[in-house]
N, C-alpha and C positions, 0 to 999 in steps of 0.2 A: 504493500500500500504506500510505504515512501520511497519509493525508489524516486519516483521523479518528486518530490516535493522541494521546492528550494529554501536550500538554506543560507543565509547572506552572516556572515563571518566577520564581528568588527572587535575592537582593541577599545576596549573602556579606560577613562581616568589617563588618558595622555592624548598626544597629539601626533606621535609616532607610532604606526602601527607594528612595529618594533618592539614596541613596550606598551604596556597595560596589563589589563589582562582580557583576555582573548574570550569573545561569549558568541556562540551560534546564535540566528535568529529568524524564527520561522514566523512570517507577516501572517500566513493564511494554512492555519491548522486545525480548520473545521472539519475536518474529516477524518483525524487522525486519531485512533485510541489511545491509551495508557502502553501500550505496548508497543504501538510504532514511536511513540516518543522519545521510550527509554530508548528505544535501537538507535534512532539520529541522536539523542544523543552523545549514544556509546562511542557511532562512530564518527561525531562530528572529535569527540577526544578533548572538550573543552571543560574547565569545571561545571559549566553551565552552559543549557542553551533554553532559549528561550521561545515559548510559543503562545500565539493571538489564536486562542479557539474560539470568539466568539468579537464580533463588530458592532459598530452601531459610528458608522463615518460620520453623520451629519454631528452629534454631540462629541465626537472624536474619542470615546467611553469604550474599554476593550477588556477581554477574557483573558488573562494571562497566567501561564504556567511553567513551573520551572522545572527543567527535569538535569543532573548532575548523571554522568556515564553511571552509574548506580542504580540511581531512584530518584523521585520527587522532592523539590525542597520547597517549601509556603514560600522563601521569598531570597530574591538574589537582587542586592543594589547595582553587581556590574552590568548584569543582563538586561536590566530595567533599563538604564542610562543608555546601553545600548541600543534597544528596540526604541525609544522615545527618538533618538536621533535618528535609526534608518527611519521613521515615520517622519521625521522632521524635513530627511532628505527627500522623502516620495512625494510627502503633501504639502509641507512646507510647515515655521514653527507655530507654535503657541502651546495653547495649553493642552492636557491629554489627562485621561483619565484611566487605571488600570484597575480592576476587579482582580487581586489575589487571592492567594488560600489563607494569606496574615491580613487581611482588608483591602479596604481604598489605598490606594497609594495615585496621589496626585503628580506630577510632573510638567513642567516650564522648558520647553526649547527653544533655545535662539541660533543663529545663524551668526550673530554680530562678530566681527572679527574674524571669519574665515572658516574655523574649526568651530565644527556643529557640539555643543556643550546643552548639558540638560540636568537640570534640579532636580531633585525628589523630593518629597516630602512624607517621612516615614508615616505608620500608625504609630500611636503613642508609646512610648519607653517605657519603660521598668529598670527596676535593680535590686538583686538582694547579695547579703555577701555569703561568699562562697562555704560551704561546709569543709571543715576544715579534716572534718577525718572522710568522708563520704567522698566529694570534690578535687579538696588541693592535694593533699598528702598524694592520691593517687595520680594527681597529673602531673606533680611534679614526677614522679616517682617512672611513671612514661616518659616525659620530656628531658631526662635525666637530670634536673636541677635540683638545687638543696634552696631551704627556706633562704639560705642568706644570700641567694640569686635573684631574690624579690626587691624592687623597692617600698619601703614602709611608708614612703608617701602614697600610694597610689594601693590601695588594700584589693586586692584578689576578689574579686565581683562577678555574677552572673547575672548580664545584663540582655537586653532583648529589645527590638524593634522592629518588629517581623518573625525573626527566628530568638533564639537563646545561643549565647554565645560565653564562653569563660575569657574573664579578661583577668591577665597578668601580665603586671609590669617587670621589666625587668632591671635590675640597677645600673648596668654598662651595657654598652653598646657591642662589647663582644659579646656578653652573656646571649645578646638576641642572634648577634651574627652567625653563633655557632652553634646551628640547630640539627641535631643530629637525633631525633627521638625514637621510641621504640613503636612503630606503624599499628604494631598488631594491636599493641594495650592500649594507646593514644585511640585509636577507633571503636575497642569494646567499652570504654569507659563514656566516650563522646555519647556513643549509640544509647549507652545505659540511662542517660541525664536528660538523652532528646539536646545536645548542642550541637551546631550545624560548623564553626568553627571554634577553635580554643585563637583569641586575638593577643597576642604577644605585642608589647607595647614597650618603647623607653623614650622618655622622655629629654632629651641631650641639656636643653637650657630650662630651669624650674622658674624662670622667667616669661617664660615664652609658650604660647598652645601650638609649639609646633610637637612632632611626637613621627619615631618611626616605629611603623609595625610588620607582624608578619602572620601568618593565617595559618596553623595547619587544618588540612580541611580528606583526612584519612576516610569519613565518612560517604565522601563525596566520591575517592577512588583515584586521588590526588592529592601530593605531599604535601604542598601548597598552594593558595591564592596570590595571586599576583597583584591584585585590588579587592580590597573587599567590602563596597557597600553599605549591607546589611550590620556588618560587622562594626563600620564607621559610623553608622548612625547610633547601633547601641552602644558605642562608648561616649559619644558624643550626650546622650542620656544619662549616662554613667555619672561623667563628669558634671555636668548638671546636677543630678539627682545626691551625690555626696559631697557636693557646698563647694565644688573648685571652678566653678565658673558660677558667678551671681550678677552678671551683666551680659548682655546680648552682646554675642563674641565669636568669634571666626578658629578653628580649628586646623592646622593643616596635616595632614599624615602623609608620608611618604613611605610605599610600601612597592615591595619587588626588587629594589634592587640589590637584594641578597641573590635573590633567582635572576638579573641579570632583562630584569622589564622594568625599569622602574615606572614609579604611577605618583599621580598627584591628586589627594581625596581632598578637599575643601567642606568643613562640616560646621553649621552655623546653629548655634544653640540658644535660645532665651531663657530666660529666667521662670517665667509667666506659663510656657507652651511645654509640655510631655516630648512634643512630635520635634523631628530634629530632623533639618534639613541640610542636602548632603551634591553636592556640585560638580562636576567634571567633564571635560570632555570625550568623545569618543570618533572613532577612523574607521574607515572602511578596510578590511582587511588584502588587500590584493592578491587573487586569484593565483 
């Protein structure tokens, strides 16, 4: 049933389709089941691809589903930014409306400047901290780190804005560079929690919201993310929600260039608002 369906190939959260991270994207997947999904996107081989099973052009309002070479995930911010822009390129921009398995997620594309860039706007955040015998002990314990790999400003959270995701900060910037974890136990423990990634975070200037991170995402069939969205917007909630941002404020994460794609996530938080909005560009990927 897919053999012929087309799938359009773009580079989320840069400007080089060299770097981002890489999402399939199917416009027109009204006829596709559960099981042609997963196979494109077994063999599209991306962490994510992304499909429009259901239309509605004149409100510009769409069906969207995420399927990862595995299985199904309620929500992926590369994929999303993705599909907002090949639609931006087809129809032209403005606003768009997505129906996911984690809710509304709204989206803003513009064209301004060249490279076609698109806003989300998550469903609402959460956070709770992480269990420390159940959670940490055993991610660190995957991840090969010890507690005093952690930095104590930034406490060990399971945060969410679409999916649940573990965020650990790390205290230096080798700590995060040198990721070497154990696949199998990183993914029975993810699987066991329901988190779609573990987000690895350090922070270089404690000055500064800028922050690099890194995704293992073993659930997905994939050692890591090269951008990660969903992930960006729950830390972005994160940070809101534990009093380290108390002004309307800009985020930047720079994530991949340990994998050698680097990516630039732009994530904008208020004080006032749950929902945490999350910026980037995306490229066409060449054939």
């Amino acid at each position: 049933m897919d053999a012929m369906t087309e799938v359009l190939r773009y580079s989320a959260f840069t400007t080089d389709p060299e770097g981002g991270n890489p999402a399939g994207v199917v416009l027109d997947a009204g006829t596709l089941d559960d099981a042609a999904m997963t196979a494109i996107a077994a063999r599209v081989g991306y962490s994510e691809t992304a499909f429009l099973t259901a239309h509605d052009e004149t409100r510009r309002r769409y069906r969207m589903r995420f399927f990862s070479p595995r299985a199904e995930v309620a929500f992926c911010g590369h994929a999303t930014v993705a599909t907002a822009v090949a639609l931006a390129e087809r129809d032209g921009p403005g606003e768009l409306v997505f129906d996911t398995a984690a809710g509304e997620v709204r989206v803003t594309t513009s064209t301004d400047g060249g490279v076609p860039s698109a806003t989300l706007t998550s469903v609402p955040s959460r956070t709770r901290p992480a269990d420390e015998d159940t959670e940490l002990a055993p991610a660190l314990a995957a991840l090969r780190w010890s507690p005093d790999d952690l930095d104590p400003a930034l406490p060990p959270h399971v945060a969410f804005a679409g999916n649940d995701h573990l965020v650990l900060a790390a205290a230096t910037r080798a700590r995060l560079a040198d990721l070497a974890y154990d696949f199998d136990a990183l993914e029975e423990l993810m699987r066991r929690h329901g988190w779609t990634t573990v987000h690895l975070v350090h922070r270089p200037d404690p000055d500064r919201l800028d922050f690099d991170a890194r995704d293992p995402f073993p659930v997905g069939g994939v050692v890591e993310d090269a951008a990660t969205g969903a992930a960006a917007a729950a830390f972005g909630g994160y940070l809101r929600a534990t009093g380290r941002i108390t002004e309307a404020s800009r985020i930047r994460i720079r994530q991949g260039e340990d994998m050698g794609r680097p990516s630039e996530l732009l994530v904008d938080v208020t004080p006032d608002d749950t929902r945490v909005r999350v910026t980037g560009h995306a490229v066409r990927i060449p054939a």
